[in-house]
N, C-alpha and C positions, 0 to 999 in steps of 0.2 A: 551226171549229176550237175546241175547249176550250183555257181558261184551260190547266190541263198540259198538253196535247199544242204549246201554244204558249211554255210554260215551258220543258218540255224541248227543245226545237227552238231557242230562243233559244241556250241554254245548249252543246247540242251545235255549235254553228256558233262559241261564244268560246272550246269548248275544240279544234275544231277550230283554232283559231288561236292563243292562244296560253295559255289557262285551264291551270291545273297544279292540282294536290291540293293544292299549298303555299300558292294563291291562294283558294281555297276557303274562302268562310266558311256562318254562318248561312243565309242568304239560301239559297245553292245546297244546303245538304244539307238546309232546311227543304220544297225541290221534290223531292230524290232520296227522300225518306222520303214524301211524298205519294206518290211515286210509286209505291215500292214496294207500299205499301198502296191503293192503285190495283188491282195485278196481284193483290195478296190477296184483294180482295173480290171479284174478275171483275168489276168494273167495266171495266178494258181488258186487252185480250188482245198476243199479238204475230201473230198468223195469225185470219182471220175467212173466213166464206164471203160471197165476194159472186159474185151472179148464176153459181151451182156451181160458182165457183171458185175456191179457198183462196190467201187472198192475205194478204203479211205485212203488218204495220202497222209501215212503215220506223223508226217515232218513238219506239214504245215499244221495240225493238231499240237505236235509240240509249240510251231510257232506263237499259238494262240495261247497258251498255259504259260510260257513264256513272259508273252509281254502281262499277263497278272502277277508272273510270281517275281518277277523284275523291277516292277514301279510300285511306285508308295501311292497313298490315297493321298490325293490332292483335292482342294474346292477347285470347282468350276463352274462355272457361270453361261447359257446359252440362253437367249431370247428372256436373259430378264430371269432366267430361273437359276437359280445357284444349289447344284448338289455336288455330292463326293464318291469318286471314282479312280480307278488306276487309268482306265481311260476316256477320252471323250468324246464326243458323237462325230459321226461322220459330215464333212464337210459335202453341201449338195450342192452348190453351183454349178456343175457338170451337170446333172442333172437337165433340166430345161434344151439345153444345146443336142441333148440325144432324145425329146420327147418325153420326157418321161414329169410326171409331175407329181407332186405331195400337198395334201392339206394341209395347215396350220393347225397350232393347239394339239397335238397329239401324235405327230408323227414322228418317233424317234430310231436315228436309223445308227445303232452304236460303229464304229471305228472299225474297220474291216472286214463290212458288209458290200457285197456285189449288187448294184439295182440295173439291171441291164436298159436298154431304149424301150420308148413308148409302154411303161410301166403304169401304173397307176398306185398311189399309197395313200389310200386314204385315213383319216385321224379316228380316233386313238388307235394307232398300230405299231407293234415294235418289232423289230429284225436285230438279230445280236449277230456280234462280232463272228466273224468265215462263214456266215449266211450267202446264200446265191443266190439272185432274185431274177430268172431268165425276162427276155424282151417280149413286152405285149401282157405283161402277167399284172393280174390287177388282187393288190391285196386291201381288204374292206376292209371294214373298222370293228374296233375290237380284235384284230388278228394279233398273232404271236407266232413270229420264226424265230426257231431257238437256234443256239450255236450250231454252226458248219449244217446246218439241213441248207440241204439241196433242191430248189424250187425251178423247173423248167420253164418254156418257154408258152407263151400265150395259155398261162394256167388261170382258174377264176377259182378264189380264194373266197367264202361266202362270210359274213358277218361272224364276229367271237368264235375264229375257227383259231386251231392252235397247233403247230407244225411243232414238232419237237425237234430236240437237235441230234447230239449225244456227240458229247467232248471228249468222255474218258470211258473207256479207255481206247485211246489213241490207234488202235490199230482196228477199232470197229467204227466200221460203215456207221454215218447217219442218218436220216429221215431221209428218203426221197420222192418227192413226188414230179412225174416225170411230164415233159411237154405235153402240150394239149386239156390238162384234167381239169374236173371240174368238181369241186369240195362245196357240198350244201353247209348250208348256216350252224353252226356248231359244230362240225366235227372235228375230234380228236385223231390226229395220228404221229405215235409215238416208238421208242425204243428201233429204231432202224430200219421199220418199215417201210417198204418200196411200193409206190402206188403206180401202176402199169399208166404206159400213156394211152389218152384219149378215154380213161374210162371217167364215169359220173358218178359219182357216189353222194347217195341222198342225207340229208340232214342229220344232225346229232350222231353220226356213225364213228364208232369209235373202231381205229384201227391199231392193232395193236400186235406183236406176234403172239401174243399168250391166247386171242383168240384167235381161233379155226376160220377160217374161210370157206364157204362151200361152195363151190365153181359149181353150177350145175351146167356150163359149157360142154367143159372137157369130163364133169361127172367126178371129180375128186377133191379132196379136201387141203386146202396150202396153208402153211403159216408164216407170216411175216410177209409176206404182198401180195400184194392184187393184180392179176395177169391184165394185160393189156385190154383195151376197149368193149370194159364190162360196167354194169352198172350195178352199182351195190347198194346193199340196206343190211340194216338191223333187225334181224329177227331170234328170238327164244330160244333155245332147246331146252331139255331136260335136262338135269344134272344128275351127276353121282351119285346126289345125298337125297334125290325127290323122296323114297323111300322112307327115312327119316322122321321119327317120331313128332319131329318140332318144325315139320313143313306139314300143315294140311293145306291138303291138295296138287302137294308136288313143289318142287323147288324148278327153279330155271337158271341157265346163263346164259349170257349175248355170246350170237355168233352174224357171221355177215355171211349171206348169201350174195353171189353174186351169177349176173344173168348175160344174156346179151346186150348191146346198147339197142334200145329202139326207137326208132323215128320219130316216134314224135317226142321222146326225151332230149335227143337232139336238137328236135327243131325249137322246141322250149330253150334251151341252151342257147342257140344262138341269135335268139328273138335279146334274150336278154343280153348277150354282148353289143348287139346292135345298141342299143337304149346307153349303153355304159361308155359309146366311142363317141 
């Protein structure tokens, strides 16, 4: 165990008892500010892979509930805008020196958020506090990465797409979508779902575990992710209730089919990364 991951652990079990904000001195925000800067440099994550399979790191979860239930709302002021928070955005000056760049006017990246090299963040987009942002990964406008989701490396992030996080409870895995993937313009993916690398998945596709997946690869039905280097979409089924007095014609619910990647979905894929470097 590291010195922090045993700092914040300390900490999290006095304020599980009876630690307040108002009890808070030096000492304790001299560990939340480590910490933060911890989750900045990806030195600690809140989800890792072990033995292939994504698992949270309960402590840094604590971390991050931590520095809310610890600081008071204060104003603050960035670029001329003044609102009120317990914490405040992430400092990007790093940034530029590792490649990586952000548009103006909308791009807000909160206080221990990870944006790894040769990134791209374009405006209006937000990334919230124990987000991972791997290198090469290009998040468009209108995006949304929620807490502690896990974003790999050279991923493409399509317009008003929205990566969920999931904070609490602390010992569940969050959103991961894994190196290489490519998310069309709108999709949702939510509640801890793991999106396999290098698969494509088409527009508006909501990923979710409550819906089925239908691998017609391997011919079986998965819930909560998408096997590796498959291409998916949204399509119908029949539901339960089609039968149902007050459905004519039958009722339906989304499920995602997914297939193999093919060439020329591919080659579509990286025509467009070309145009974006």
């Amino acid at each position: 165990m590291s010195t922090l991951e045993s700092d914040i652990r300390d900490l999290w079990h006095r304020y599980q008892a009876d630690l307040t904000a108002a009890d808070a001195g030096t000492d304790e925000y001299d560990t939340l500010d480590a910490f933060l800067d911890a989750l900045e440099t990806g030195e600690v994550r809140a989800a890792e892979q072990r033995n292939g399979e994504w698992v949270a790191n309960d402590w840094v979860k604590q971390g991050i509930l931590l520095n809310f239930g610890l600081r008071a709302i204060r104003a603050v002021e960035h670029g001329g805008v003044a609102y009120h928070d317990v914490l405040p955005l992430r400092e990007t000056a790093d940034l530029p020196g590792r490649g990586t760049r952000n548009t103006p006017d909308g791009t807000v990246i909160r206080r221990g958020a990870y944006i790894g090299g040769d990134a791209i963040m374009m405006s209006p987009s937000f990334v919230n506090v124990g987000a991972h942002i791997g290198d090469g990964t290009l998040v468009d406008s209108c995006d949304t990465i929620g807490s502690c989701a896990q974003v790999g490396a050279d991923v493409k992030l399509g317009a008003n797409t929205l990566v969920g996080g999931v904070l609490e409870p602390v010992e569940s895995a969050p959103v991961v979508i894994e190196d290489g993937v490519s998310l069309g313009a709108g999709c949702r993916v939510t509640s801890g779902f793991v999106v396999g690398e290098n698969s494509i998945v088409g527009e508006n596709t909501l990923l979710t575990p409550r819906i089925p997946v239908y691998d017609l690869v391997e011919e079986e039905v998965v819930y909560g992710h998408l096997p590796p280097e498959r291409r998916a979409f949204t399509r119908y089924v029949e539901s339960s209730v089609a039968d149902h007095d007050l459905f004519e014609g039958g009722a339906y619910k989304p499920a995602v089919v997914a297939t193999h990647v093919e060439e020329e979905t591919l080659e579509a894929t990286q025509r467009e990364e070309t145009l974006r470097e």
